[in-house]
Rosetta silent file (secondary structure, phi, psi, omega in degrees, C-alpha in Angstrom):
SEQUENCE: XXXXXXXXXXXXXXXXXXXXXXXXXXXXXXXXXXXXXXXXXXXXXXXXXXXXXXXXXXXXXXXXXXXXXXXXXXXXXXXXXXXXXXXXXXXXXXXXXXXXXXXXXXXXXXXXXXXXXXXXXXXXXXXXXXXXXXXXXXXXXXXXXXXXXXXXXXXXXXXXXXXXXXXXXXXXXXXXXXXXXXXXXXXXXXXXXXXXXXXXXXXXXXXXXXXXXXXXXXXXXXX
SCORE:     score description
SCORE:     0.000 S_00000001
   1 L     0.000  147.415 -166.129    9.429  -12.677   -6.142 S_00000001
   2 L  -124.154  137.807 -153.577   10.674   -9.333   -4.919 S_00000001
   3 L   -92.041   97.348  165.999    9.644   -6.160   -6.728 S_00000001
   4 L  -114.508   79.261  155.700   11.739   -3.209   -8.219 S_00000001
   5 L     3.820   94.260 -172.142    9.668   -0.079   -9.015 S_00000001
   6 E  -111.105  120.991 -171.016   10.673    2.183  -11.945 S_00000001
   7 E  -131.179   73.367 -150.327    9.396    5.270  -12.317 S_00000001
   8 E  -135.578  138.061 -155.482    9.939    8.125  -15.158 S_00000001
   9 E    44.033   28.041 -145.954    8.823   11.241  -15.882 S_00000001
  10 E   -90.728   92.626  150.919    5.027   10.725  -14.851 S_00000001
  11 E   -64.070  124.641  140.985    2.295   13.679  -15.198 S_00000001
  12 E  -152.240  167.615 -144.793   -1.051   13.491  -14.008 S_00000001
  13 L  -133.817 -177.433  159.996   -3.477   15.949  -13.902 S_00000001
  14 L  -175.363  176.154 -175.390   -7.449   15.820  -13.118 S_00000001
  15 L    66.803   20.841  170.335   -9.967   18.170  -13.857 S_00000001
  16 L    88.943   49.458 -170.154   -9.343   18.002  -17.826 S_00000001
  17 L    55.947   18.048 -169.841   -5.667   19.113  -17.314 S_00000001
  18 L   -85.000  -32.530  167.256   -6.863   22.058  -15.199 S_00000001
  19 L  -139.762  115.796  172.847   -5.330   20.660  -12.108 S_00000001
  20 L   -62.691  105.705  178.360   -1.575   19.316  -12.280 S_00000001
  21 L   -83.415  -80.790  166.173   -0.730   16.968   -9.049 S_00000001
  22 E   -91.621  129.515  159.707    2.466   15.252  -10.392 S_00000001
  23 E  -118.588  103.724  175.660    5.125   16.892  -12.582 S_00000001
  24 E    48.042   71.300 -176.497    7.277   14.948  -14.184 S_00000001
  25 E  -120.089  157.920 -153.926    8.293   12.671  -11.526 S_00000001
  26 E  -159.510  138.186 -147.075   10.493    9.887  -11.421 S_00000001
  27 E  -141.326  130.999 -169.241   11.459    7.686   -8.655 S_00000001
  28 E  -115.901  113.763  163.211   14.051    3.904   -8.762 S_00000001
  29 L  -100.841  112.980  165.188   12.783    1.783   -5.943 S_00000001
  30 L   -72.806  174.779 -156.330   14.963   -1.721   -5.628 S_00000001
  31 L   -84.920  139.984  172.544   13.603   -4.640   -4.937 S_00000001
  32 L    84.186   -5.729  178.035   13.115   -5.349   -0.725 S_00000001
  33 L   -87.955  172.331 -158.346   13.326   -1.404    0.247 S_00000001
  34 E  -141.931   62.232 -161.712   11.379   -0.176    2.586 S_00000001
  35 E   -89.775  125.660  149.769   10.477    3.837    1.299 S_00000001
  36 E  -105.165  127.974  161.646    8.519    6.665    2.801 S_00000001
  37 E   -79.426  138.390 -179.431    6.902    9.569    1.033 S_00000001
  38 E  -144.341  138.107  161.520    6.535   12.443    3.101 S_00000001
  39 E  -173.021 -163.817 -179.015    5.072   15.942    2.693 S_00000001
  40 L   -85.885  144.953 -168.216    2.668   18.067    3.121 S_00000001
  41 L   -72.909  132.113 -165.926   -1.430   17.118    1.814 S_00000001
  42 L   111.271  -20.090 -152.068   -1.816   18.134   -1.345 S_00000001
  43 L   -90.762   -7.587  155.210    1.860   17.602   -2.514 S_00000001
  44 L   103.992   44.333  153.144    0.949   14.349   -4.781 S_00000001
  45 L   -56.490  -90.784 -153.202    1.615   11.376   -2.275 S_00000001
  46 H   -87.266    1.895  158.249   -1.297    9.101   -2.856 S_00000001
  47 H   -61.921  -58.278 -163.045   -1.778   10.329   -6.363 S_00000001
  48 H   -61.480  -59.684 -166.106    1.646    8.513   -6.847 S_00000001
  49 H   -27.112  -45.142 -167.298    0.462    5.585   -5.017 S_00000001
  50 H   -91.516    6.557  170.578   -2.061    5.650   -6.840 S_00000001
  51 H   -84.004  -53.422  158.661   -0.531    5.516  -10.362 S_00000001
  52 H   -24.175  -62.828  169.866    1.790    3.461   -8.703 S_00000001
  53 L   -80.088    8.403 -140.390   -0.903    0.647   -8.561 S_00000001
  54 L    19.385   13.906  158.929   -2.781    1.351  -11.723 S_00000001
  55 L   -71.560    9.723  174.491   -6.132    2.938  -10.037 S_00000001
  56 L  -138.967  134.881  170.621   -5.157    6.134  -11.484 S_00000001
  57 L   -75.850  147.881 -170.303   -3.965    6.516  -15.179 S_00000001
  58 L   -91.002  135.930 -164.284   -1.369    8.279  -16.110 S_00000001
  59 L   -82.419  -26.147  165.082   -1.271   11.821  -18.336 S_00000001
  60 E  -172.602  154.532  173.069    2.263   10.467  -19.690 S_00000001
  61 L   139.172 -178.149  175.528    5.518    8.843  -18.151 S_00000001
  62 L  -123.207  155.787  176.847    6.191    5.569  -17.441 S_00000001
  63 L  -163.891  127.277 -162.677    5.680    3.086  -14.541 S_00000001
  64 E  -144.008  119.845  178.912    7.169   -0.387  -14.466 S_00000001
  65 L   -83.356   47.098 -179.388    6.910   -3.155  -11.788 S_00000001
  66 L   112.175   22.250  176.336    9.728   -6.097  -11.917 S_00000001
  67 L   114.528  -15.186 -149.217    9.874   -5.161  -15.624 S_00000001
  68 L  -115.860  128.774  172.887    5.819   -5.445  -16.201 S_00000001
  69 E  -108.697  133.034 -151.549    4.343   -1.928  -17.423 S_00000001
  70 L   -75.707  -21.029 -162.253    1.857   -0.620  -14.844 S_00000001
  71 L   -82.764  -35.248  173.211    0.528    1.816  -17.650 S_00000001
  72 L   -57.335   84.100  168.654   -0.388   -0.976  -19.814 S_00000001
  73 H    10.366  -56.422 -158.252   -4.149   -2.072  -19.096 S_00000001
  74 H   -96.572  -46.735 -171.197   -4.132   -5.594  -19.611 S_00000001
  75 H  -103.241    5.159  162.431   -1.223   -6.054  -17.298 S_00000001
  76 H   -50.453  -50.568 -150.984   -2.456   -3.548  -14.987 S_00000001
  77 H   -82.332  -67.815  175.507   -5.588   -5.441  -13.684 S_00000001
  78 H   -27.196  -48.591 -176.168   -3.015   -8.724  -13.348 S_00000001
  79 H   -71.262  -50.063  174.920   -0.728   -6.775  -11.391 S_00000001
  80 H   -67.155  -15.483  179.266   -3.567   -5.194   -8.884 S_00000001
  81 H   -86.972  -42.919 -170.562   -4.758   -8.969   -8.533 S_00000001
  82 H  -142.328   24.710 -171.597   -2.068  -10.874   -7.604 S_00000001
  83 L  -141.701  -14.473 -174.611    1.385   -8.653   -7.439 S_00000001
  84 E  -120.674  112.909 -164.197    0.339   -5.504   -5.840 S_00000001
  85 E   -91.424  146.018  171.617   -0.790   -4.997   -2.056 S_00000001
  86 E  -141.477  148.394 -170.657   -2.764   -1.406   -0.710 S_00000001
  87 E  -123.191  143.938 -175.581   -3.141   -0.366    2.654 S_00000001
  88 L  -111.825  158.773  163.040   -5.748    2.420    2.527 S_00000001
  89 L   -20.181  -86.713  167.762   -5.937    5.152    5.756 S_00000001
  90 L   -70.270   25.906  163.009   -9.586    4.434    5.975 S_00000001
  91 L    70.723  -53.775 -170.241   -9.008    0.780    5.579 S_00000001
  92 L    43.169   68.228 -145.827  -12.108    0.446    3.469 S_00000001
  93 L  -131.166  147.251 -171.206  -13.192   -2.837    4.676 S_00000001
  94 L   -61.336  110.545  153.124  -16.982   -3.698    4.232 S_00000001
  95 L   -59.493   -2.323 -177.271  -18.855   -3.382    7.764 S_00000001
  96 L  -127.802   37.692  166.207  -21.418   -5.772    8.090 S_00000001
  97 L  -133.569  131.363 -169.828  -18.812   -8.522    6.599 S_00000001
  98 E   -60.773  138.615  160.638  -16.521  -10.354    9.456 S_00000001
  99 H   -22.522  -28.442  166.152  -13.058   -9.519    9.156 S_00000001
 100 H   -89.370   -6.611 -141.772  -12.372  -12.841    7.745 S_00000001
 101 H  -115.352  -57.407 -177.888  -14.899  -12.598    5.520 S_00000001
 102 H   -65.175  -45.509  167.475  -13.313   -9.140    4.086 S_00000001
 103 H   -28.409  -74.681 -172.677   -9.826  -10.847    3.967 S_00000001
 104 L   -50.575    2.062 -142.614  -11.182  -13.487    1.403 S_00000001
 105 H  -107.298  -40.812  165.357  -12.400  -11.102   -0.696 S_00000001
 106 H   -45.487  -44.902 -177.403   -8.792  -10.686   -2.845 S_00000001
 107 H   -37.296  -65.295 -167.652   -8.672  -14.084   -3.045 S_00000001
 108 H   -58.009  -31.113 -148.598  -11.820  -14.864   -4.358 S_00000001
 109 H   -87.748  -23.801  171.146  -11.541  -11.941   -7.224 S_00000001
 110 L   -81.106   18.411 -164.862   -7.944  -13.474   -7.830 S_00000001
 111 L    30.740   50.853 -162.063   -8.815  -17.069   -8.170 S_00000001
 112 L   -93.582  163.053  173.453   -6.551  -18.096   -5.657 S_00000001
 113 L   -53.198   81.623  169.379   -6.690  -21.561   -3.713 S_00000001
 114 H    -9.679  -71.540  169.637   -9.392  -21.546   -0.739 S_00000001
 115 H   -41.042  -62.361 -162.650   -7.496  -24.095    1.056 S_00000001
 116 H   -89.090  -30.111  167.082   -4.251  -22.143    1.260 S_00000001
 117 H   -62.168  -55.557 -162.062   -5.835  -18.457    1.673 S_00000001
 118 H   -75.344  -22.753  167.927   -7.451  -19.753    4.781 S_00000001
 119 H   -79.233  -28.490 -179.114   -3.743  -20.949    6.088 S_00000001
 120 H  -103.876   -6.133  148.067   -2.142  -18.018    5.429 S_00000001
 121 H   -35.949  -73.626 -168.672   -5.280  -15.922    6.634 S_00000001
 122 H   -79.665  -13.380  139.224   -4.617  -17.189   10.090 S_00000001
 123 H   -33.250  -65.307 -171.277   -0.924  -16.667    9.837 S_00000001
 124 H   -74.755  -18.298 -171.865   -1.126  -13.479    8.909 S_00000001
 125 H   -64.319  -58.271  -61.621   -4.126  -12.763   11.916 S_00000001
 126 H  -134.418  -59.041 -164.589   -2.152  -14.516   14.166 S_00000001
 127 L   -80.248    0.157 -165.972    1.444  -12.133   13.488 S_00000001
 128 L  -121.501   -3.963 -179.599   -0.948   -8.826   13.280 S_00000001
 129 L    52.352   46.243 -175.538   -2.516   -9.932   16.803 S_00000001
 130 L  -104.941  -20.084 -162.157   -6.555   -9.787   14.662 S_00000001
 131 L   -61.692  -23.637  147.954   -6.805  -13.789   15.037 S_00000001
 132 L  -107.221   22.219  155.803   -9.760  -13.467   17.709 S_00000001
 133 L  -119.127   28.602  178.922  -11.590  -11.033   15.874 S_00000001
 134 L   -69.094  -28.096 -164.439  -11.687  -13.166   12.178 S_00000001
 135 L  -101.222   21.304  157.108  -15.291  -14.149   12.787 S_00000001
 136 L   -72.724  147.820  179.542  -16.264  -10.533   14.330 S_00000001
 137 E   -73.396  138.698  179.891  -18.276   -8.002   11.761 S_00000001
 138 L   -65.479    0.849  134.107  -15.754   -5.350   11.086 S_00000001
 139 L   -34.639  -33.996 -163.600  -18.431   -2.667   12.593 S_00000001
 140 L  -102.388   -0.627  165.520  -17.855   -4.173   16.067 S_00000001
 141 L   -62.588  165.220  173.892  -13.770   -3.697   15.698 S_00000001
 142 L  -116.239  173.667 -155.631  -12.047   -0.975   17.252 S_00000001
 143 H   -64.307  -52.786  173.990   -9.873    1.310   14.776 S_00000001
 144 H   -64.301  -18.742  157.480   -6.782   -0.061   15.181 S_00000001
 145 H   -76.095  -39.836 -178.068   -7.912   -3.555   14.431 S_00000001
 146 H   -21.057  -59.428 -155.467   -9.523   -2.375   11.335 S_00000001
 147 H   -68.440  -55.136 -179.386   -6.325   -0.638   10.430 S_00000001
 148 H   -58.539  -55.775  179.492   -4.564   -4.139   11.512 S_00000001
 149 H   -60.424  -35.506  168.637   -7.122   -6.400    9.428 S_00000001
 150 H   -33.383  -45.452 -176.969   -6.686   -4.029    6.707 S_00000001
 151 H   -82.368  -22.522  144.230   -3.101   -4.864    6.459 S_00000001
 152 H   -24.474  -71.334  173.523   -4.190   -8.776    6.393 S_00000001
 153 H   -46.973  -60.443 -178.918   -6.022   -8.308    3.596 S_00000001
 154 L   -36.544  -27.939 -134.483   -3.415   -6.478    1.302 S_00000001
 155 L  -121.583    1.469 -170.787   -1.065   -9.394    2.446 S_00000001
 156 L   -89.641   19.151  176.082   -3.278  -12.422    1.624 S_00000001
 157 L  -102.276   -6.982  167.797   -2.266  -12.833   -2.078 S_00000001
 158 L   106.072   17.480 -156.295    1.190  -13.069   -1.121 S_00000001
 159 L   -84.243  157.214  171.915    2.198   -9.668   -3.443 S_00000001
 160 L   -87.090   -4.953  152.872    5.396   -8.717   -3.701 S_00000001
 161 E  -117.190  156.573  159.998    4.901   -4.445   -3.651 S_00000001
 162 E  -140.351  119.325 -176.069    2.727   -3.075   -0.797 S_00000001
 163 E  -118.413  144.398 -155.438    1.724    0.150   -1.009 S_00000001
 164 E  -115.041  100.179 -173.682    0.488    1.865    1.865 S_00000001
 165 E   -97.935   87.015 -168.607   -1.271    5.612    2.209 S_00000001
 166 L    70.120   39.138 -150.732   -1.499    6.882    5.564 S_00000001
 167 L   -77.441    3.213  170.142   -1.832    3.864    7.060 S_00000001
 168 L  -104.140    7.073  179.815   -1.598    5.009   10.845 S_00000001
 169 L   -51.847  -45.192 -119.147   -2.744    8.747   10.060 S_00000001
 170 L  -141.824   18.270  176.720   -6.412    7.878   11.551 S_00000001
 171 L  -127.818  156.427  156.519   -5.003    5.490   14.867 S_00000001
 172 L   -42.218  161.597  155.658   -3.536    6.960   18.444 S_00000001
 173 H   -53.388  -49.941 -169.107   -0.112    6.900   19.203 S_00000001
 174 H   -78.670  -15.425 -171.576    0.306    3.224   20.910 S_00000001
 175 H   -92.586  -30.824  155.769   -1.766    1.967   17.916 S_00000001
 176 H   -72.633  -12.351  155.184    0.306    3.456   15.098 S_00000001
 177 H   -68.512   -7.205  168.037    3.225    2.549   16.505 S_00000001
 178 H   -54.976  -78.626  151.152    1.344   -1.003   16.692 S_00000001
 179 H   -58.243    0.670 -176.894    0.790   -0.766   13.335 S_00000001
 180 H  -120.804  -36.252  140.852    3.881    0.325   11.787 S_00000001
 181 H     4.375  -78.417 -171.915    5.874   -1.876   13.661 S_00000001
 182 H   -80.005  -10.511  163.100    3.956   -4.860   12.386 S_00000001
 183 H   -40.884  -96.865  171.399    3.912   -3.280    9.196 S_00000001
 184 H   -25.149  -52.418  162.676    7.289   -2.861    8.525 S_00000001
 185 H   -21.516  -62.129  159.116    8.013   -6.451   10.354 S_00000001
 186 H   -14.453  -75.316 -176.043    5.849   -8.124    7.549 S_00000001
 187 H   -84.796  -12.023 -179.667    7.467   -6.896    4.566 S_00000001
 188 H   -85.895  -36.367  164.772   10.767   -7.286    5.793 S_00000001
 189 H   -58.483  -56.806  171.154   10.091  -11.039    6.793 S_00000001
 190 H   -45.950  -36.360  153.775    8.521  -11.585    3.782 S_00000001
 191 L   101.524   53.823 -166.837   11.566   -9.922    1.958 S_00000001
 192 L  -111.243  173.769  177.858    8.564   -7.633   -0.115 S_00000001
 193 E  -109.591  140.288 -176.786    9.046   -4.144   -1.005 S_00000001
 194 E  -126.581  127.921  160.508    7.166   -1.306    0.614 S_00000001
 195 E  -109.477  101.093  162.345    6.098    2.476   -0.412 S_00000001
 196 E  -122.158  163.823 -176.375    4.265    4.285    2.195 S_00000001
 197 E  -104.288  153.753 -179.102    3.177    7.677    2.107 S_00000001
 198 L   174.985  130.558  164.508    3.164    9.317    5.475 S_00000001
 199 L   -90.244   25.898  170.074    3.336   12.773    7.394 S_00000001
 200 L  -111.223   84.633 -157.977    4.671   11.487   10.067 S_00000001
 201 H   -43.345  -55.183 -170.958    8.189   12.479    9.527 S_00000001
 202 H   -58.571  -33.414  179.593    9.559    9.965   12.891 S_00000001
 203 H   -79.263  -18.338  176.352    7.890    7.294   11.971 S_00000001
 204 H   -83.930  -11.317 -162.022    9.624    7.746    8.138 S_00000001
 205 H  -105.715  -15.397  161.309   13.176    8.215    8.900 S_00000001
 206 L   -90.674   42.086  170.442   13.047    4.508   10.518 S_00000001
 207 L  -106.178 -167.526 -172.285   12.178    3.245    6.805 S_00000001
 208 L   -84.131  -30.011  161.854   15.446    2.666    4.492 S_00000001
 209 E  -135.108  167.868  163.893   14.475    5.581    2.933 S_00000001
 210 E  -155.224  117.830  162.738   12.527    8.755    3.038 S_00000001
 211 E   -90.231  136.272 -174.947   11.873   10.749    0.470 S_00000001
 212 E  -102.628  134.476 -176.269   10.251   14.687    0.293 S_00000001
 213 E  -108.592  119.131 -175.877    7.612   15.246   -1.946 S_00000001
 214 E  -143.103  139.452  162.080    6.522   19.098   -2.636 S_00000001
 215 L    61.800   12.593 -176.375    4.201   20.767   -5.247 S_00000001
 216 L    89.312   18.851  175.564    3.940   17.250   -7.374 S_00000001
 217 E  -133.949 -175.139  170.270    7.431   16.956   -7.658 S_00000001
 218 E   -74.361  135.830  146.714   10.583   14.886   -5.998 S_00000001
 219 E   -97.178  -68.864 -157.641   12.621   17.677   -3.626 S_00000001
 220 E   148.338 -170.351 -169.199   14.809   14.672   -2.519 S_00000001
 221 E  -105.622  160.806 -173.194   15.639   12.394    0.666 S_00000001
 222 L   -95.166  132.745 -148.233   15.646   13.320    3.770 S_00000001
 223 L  -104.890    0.000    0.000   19.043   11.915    5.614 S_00000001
């Protein structure tokens, strides 16, 4: 199933409304794009992401996934289980659990099929070039596999958005180009839809789109 992103009027705030992030932004993703946010840190990138996905609540606005409202609780947690993928910077992948071991870990909390998670595990190692480092502890990786198994993980429930926050900000130059490559590669084989946030304006203008984000608001796309 392929994913079209709806997005309108959406504040949030933190700090008891003391500090405003997004203002009143609103955003139409179709199903199968391939979008970068880009601005400067601070400017309400991975806040959206993160609304986007339902770890951050919303102060009001709407956010709707294939039709399914993101705002809504009940179909939030359903949506982060088995319809929504995240690639974090810093990966966040347990160290003292092997890379395959960290993969399995959506699975299990989604109740997905053992048998078939373990085929498309080595599928996905296999196309991310991670496939002789499943049974290494992810301490003994070097960054860019991390950054590569990361993107494994996100991908083993099969979701149809993947949203992505910096995910080569923290790798070298041949390994984010490594990684954004096989990013991009992924979701377009897959035919999924992708939102990444990223300051790395060259690497954004070869997504389908790229949009500039300033002060918590939309400014518009960059051609």
């Amino acid at each position: 199933m392929k994913s079209h992103v709806s997005i309108k009027d959406v504040w949030k705030s933190f700090d008891a409304g003391r500090i405003q992030v997004l203002k009143g932004v609103g955003l139409e993703v179709p199903a199968g794009d391939v979008v970068a946010l880009c601005g400067t840190s601070g400017c309400g990138k991975s806040t959206l992401l993160n609304v986007i996905s339902g770890l951050e609540e919303v102060d009001r606005g709407e956010v709707f996934l294939s039709g399914r409202d993101v705002v809504n609780e009940s179909t939030r947690v359903d949506l982060l289980r088995h319809h929504i993928g995240y690639v974090f910077q810093f990966h966040h992948l347990m160290p003292d659990l092997t890379l395959a071991e960290n993969c399995m870990v959506p699975v299990i909390a989604a109740g997905g099929s053992r048998a078939a998670a373990l085929e498309r595990l080595n599928e996905l190692a296999e196309a991310t070039g991670v496939a002789h480092r499943l049974k290494q502890r992810v301490r003994e990786l070097s960054g860019g596999e991390r950054q590569r198994g990361a993107l494994v993980r996100s991908l083993m429930n099969d979701p149809e958005l993947l949203l992505c926050d910096e995910p080569t900000g923290a790798l070298d130059e041949s390994n984010r180009e490594r990684v954004f490559e096989i990013l991009v590669d992924l979701v377009r084989r897959r035919g999924r839809t992708l939102i990444m946030a990223t300051h790395d304006l060259e690497l954004a203008k070869r997504c389908d789109r790229t949009i500039k984000m300033r002060d918590g608001r939309m400014e518009g796309e960059i051609l």
